[in-house]
PyMOL Python script that loads the backbone (N, CA, C, O; Angstrom):
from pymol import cmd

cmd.read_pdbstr("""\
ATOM      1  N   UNK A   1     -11.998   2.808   1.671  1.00  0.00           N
ATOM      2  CA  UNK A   1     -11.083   1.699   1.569  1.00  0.00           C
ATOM      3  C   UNK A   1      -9.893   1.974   2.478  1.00  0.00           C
ATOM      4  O   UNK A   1      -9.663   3.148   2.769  1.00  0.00           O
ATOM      5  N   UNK A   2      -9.073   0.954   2.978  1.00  0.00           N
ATOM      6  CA  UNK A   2      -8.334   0.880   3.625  1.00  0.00           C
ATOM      7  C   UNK A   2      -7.225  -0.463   2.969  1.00  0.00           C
ATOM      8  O   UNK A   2      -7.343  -1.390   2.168  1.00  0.00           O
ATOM      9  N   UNK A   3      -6.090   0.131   3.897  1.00  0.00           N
ATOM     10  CA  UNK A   3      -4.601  -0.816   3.171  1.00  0.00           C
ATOM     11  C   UNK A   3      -4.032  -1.019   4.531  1.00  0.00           C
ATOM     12  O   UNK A   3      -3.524  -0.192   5.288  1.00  0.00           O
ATOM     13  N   UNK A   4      -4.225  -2.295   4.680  1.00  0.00           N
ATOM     14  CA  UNK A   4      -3.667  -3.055   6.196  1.00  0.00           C
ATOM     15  C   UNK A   4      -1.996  -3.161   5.817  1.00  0.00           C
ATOM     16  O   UNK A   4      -1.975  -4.001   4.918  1.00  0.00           O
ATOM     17  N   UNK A   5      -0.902  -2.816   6.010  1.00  0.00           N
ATOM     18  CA  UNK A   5       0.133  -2.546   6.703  1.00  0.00           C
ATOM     19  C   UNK A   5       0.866  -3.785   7.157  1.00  0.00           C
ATOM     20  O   UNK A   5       0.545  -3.905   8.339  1.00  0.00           O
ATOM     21  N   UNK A   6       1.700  -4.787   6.826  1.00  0.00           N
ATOM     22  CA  UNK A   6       2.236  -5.317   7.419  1.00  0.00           C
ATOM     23  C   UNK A   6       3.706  -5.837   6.932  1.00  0.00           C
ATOM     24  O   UNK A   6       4.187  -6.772   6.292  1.00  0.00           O
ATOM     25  N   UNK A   7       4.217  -4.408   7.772  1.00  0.00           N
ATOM     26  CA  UNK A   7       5.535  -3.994   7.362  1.00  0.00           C
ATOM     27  C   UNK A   7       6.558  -5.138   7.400  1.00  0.00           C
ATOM     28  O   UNK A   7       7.612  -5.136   6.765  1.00  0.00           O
ATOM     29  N   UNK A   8       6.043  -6.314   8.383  1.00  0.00           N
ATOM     30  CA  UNK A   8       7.181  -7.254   9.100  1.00  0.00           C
ATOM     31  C   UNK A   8       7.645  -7.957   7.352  1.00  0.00           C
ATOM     32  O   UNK A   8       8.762  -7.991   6.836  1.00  0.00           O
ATOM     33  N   UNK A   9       6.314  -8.445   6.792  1.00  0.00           N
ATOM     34  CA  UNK A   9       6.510  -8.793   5.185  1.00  0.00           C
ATOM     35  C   UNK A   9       7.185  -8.219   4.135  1.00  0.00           C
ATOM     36  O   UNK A   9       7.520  -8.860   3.140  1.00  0.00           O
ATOM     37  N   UNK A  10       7.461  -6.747   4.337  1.00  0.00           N
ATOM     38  CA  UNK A  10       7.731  -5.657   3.115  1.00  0.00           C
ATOM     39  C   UNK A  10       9.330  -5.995   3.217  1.00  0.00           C
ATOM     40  O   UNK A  10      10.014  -6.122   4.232  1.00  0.00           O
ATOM     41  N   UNK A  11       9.677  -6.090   1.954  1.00  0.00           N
ATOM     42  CA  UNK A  11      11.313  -6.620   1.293  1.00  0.00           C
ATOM     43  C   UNK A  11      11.500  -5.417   0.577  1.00  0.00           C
ATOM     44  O   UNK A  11      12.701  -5.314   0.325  1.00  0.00           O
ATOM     45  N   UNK A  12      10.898  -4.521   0.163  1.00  0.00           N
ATOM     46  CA  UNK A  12      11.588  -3.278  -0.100  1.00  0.00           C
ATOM     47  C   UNK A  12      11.395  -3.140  -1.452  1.00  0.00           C
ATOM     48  O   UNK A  12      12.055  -2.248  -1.985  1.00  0.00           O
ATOM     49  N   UNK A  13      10.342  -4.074  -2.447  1.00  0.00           N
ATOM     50  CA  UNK A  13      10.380  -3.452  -4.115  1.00  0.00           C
ATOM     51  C   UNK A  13      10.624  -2.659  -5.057  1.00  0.00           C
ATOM     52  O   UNK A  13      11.226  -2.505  -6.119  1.00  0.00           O
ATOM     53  N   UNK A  14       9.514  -1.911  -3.824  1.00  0.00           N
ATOM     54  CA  UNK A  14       8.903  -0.462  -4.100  1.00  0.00           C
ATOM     55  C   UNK A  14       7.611  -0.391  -5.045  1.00  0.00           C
ATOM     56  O   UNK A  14       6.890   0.549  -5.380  1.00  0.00           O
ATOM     57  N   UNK A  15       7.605  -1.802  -5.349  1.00  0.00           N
ATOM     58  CA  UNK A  15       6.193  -1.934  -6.799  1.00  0.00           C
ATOM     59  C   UNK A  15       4.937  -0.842  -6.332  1.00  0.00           C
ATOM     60  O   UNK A  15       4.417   0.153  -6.836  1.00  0.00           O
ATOM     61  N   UNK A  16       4.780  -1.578  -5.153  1.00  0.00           N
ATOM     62  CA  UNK A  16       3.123  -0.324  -4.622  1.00  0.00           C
ATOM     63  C   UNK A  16       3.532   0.808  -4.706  1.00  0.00           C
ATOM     64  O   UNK A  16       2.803   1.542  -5.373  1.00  0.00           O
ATOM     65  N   UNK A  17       4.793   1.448  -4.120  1.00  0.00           N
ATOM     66  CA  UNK A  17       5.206   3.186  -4.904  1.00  0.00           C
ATOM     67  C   UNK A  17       5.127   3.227  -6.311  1.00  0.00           C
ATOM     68  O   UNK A  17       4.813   4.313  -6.799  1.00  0.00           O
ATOM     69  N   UNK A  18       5.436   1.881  -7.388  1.00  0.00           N
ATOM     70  CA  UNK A  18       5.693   2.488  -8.651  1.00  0.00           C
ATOM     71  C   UNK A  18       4.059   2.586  -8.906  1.00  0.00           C
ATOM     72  O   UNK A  18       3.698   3.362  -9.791  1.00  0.00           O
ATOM     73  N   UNK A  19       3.505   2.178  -8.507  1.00  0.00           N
ATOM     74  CA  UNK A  19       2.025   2.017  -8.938  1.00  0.00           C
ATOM     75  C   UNK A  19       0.846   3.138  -8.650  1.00  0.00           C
ATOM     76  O   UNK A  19      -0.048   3.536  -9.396  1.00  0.00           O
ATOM     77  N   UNK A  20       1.206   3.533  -7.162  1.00  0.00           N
ATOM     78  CA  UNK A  20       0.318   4.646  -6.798  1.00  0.00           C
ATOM     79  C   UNK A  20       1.394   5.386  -5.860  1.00  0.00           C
ATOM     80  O   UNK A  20       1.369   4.949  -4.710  1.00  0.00           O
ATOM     81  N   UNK A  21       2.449   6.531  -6.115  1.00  0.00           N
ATOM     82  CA  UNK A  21       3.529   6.770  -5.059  1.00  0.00           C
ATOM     83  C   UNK A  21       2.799   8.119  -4.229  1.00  0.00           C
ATOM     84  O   UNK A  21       3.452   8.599  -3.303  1.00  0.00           O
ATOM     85  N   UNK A  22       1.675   8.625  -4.506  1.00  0.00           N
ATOM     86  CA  UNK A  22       0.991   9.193  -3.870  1.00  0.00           C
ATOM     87  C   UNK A  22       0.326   8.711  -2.785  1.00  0.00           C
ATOM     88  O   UNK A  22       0.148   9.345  -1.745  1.00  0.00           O
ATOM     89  N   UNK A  23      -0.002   7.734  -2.979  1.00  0.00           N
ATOM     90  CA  UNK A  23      -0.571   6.623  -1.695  1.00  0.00           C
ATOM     91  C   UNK A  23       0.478   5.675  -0.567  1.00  0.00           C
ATOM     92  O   UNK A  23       0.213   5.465   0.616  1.00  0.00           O
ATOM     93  N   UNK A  24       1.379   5.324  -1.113  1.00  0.00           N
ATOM     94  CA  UNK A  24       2.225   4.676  -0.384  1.00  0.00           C
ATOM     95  C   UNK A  24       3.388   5.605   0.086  1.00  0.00           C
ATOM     96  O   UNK A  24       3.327   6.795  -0.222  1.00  0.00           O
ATOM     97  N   UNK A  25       4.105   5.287   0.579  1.00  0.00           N
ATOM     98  CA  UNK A  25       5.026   6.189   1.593  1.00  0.00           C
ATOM     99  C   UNK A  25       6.553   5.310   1.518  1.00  0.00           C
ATOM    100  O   UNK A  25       6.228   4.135   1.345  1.00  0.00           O
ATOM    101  N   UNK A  26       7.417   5.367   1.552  1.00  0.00           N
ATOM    102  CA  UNK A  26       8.113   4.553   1.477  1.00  0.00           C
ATOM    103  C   UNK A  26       9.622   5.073   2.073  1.00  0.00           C
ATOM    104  O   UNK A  26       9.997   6.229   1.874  1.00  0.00           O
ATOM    105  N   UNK A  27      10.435   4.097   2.817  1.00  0.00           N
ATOM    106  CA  UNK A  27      11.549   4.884   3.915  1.00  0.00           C
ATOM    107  C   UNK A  27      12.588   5.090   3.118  1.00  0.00           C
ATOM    108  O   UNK A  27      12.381   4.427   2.102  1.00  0.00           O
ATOM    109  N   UNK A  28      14.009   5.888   3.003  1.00  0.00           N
ATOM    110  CA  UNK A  28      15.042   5.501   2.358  1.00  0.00           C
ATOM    111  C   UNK A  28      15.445   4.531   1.299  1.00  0.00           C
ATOM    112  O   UNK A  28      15.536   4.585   0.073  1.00  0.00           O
ATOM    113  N   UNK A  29      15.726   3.312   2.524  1.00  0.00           N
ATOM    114  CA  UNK A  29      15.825   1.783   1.746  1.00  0.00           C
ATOM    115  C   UNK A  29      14.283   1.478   0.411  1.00  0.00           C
ATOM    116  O   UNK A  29      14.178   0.662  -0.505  1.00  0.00           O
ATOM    117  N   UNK A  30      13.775   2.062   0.683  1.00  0.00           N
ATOM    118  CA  UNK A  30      12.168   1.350  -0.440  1.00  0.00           C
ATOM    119  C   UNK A  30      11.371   0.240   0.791  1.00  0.00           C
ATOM    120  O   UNK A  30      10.972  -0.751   0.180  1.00  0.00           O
ATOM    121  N   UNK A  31      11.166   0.177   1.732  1.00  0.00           N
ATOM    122  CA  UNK A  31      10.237  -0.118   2.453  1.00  0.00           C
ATOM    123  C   UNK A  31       9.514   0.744   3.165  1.00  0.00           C
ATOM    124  O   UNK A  31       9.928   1.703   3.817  1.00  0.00           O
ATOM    125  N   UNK A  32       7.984   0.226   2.963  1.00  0.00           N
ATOM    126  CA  UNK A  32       7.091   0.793   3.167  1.00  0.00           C
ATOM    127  C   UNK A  32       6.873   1.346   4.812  1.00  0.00           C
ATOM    128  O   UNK A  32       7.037   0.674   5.830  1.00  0.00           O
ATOM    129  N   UNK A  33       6.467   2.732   4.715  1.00  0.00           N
ATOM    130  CA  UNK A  33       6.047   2.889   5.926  1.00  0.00           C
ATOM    131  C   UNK A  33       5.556   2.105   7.177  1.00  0.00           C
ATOM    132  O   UNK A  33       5.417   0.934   6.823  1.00  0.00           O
ATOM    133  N   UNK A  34       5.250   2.245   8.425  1.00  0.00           N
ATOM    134  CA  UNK A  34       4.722   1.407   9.100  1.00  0.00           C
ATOM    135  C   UNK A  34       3.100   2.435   9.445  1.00  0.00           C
ATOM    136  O   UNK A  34       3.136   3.665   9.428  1.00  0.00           O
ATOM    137  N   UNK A  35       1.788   1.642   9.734  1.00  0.00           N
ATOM    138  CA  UNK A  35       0.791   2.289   9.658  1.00  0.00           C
ATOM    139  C   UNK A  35      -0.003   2.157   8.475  1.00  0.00           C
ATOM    140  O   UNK A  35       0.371   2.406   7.329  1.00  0.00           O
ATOM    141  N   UNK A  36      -1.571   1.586   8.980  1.00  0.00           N
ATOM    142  CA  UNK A  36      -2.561   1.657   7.843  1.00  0.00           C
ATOM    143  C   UNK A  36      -2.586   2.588   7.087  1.00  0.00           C
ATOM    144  O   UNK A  36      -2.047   3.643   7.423  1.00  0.00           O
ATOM    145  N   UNK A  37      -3.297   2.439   5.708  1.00  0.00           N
ATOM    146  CA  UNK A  37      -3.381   3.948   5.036  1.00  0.00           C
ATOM    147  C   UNK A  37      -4.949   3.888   4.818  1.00  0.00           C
ATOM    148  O   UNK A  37      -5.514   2.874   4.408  1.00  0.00           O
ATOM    149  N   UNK A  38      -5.598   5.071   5.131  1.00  0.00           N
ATOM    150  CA  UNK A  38      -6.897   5.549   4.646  1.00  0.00           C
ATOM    151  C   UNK A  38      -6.624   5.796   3.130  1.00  0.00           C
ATOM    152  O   UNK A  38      -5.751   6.479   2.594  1.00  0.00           O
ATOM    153  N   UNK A  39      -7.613   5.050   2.603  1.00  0.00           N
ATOM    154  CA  UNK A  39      -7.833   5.278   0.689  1.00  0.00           C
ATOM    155  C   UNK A  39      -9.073   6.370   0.870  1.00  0.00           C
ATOM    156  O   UNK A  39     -10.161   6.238   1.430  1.00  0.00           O
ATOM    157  N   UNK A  40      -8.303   7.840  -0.035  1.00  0.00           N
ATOM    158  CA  UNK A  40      -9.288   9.026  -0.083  1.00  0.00           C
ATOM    159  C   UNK A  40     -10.276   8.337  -1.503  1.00  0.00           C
ATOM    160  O   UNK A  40      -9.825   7.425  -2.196  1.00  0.00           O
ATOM    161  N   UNK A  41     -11.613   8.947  -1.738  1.00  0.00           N
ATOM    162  CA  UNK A  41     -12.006   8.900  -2.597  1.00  0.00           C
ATOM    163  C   UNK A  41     -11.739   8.989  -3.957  1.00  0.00           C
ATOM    164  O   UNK A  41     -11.220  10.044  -4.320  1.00  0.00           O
ATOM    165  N   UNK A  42     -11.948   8.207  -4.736  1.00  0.00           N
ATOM    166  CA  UNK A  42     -11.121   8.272  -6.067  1.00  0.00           C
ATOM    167  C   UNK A  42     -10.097   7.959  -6.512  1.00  0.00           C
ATOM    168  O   UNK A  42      -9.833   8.042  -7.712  1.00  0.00           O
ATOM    169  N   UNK A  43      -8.945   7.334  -5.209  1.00  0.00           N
ATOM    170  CA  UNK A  43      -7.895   6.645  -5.352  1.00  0.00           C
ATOM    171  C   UNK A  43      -8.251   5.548  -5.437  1.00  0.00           C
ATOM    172  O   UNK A  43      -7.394   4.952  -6.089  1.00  0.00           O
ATOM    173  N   UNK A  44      -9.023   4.902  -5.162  1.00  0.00           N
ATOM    174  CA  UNK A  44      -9.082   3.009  -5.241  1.00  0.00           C
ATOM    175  C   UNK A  44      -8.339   2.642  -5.954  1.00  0.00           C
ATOM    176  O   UNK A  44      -7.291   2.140  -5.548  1.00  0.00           O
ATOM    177  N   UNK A  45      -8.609   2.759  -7.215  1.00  0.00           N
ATOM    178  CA  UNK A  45      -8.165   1.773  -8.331  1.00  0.00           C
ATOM    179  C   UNK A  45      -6.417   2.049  -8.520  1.00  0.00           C
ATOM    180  O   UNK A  45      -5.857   1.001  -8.842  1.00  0.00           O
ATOM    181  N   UNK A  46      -5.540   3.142  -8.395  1.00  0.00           N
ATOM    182  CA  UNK A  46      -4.059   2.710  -8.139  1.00  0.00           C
ATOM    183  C   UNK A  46      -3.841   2.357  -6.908  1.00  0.00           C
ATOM    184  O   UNK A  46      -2.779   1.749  -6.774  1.00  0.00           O
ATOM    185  N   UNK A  47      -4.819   2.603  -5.373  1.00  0.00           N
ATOM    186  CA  UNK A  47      -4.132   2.255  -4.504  1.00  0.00           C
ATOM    187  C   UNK A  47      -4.696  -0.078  -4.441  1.00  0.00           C
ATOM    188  O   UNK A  47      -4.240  -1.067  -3.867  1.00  0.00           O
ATOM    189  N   UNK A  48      -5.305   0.073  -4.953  1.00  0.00           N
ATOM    190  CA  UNK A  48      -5.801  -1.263  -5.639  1.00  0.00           C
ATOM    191  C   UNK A  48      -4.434  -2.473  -5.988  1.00  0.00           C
ATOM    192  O   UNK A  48      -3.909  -3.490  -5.536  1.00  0.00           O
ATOM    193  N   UNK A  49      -4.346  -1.381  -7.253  1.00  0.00           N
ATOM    194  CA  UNK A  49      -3.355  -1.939  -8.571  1.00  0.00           C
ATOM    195  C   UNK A  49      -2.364  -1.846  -6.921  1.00  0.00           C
ATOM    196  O   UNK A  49      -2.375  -2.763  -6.100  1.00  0.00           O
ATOM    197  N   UNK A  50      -1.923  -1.108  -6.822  1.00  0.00           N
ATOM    198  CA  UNK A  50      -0.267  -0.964  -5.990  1.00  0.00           C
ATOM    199  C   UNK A  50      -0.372  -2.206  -4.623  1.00  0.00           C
ATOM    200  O   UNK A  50       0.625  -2.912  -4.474  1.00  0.00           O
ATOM    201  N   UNK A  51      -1.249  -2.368  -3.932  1.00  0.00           N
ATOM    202  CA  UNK A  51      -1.563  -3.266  -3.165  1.00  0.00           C
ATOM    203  C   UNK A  51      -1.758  -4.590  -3.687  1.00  0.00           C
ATOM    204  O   UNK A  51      -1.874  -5.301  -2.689  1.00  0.00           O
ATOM    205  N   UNK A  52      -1.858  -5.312  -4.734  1.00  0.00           N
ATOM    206  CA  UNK A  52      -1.876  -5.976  -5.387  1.00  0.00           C
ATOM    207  C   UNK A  52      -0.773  -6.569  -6.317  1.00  0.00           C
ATOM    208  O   UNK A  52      -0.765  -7.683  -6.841  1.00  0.00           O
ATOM    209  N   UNK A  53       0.481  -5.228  -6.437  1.00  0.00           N
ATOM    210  CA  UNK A  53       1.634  -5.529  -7.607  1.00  0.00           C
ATOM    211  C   UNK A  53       2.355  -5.627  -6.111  1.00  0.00           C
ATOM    212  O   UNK A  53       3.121  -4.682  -6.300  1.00  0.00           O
ATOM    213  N   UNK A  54       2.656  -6.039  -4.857  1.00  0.00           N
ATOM    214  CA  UNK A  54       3.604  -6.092  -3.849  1.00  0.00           C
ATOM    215  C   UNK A  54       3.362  -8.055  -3.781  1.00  0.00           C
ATOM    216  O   UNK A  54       2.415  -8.804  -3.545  1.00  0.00           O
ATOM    217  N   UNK A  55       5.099  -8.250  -4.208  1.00  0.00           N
ATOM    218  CA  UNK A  55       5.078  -9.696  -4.474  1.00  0.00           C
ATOM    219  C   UNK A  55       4.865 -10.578  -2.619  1.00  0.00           C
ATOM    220  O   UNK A  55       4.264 -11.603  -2.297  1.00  0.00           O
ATOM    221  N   UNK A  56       5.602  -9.664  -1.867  1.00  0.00           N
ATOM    222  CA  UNK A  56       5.306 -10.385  -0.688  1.00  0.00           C
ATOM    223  C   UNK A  56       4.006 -10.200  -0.099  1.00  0.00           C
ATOM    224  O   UNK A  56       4.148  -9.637   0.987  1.00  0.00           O
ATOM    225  N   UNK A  57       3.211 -10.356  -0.271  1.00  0.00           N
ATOM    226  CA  UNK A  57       1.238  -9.845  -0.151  1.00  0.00           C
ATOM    227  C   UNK A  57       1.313  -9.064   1.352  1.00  0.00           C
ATOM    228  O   UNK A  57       0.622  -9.432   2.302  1.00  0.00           O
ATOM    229  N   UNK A  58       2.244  -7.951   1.413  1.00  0.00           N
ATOM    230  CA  UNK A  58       2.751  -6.989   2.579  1.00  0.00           C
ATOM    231  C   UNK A  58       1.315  -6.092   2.980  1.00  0.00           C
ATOM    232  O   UNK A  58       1.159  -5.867   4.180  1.00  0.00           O
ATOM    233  N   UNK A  59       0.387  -5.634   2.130  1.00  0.00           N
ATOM    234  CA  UNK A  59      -0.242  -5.086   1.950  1.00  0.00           C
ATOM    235  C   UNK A  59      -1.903  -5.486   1.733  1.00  0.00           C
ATOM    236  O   UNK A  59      -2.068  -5.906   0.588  1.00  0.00           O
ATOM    237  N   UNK A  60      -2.876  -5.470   2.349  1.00  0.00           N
ATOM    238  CA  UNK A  60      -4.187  -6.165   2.503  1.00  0.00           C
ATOM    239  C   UNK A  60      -5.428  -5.077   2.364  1.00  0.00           C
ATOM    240  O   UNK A  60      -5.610  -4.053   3.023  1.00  0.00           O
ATOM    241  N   UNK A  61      -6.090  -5.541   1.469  1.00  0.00           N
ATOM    242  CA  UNK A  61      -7.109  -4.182   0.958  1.00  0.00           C
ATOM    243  C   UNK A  61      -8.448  -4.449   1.855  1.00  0.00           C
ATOM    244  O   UNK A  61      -8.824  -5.607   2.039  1.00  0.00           O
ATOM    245  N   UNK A  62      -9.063  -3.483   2.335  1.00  0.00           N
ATOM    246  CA  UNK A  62     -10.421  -3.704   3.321  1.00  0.00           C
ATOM    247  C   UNK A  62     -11.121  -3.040   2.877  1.00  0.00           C
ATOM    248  O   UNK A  62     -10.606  -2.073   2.315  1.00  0.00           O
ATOM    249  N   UNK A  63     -12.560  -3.123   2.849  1.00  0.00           N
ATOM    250  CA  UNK A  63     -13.820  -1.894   2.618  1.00  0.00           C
ATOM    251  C   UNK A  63     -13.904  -1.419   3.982  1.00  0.00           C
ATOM    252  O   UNK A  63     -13.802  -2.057   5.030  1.00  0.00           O
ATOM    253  N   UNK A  64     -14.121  -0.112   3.774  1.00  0.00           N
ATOM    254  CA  UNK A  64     -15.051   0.483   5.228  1.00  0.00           C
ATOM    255  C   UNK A  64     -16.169   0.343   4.936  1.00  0.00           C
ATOM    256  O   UNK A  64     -16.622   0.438   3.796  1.00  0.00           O
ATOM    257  N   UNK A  65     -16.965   0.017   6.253  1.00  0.00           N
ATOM    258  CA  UNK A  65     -18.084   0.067   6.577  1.00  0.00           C
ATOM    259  C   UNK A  65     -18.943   1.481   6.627  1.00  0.00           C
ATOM    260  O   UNK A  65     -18.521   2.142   7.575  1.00  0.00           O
ATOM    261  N   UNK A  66     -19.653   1.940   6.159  1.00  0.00           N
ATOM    262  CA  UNK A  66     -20.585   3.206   6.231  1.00  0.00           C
ATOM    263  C   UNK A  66     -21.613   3.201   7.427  1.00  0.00           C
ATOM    264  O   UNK A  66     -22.390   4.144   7.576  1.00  0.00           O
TER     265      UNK A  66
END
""", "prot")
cmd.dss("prot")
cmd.show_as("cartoon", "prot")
cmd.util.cbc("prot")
cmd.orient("prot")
């Protein structure tokens, strides 16, 4: 899985840190890094939930292809 990145949207919540803060990255202010994130195995489901609790839809979930 993958988390498409699109920082121009991110207002600074922080919800996707409160949700999975191992997965998300987040600057000073509480906006999110810039740069996709690779989802390791076994994270899905908070990096899921956290991509999903971001009110400005900043954040876009993809499958990889095998």
């Amino acid at each position: 899985m993958r988390i498409i990145v699109q920082k121009a949207k991110c207002q600074g919540h922080a919800r996707c840190a409160a949700q999975a803060p191992d997965i998300f990255k987040l600057d000073n202010g509480g906006y999110i890094l810039p740069g996709d994130i690779e989802v390791a195995e076994g994270e899905e489901l908070p990096a899921s939930r956290g991509a999903r609790s971001c009110p400005e839809r900043a954040l876009e979930l993809t499958r990889c292809a095998l």
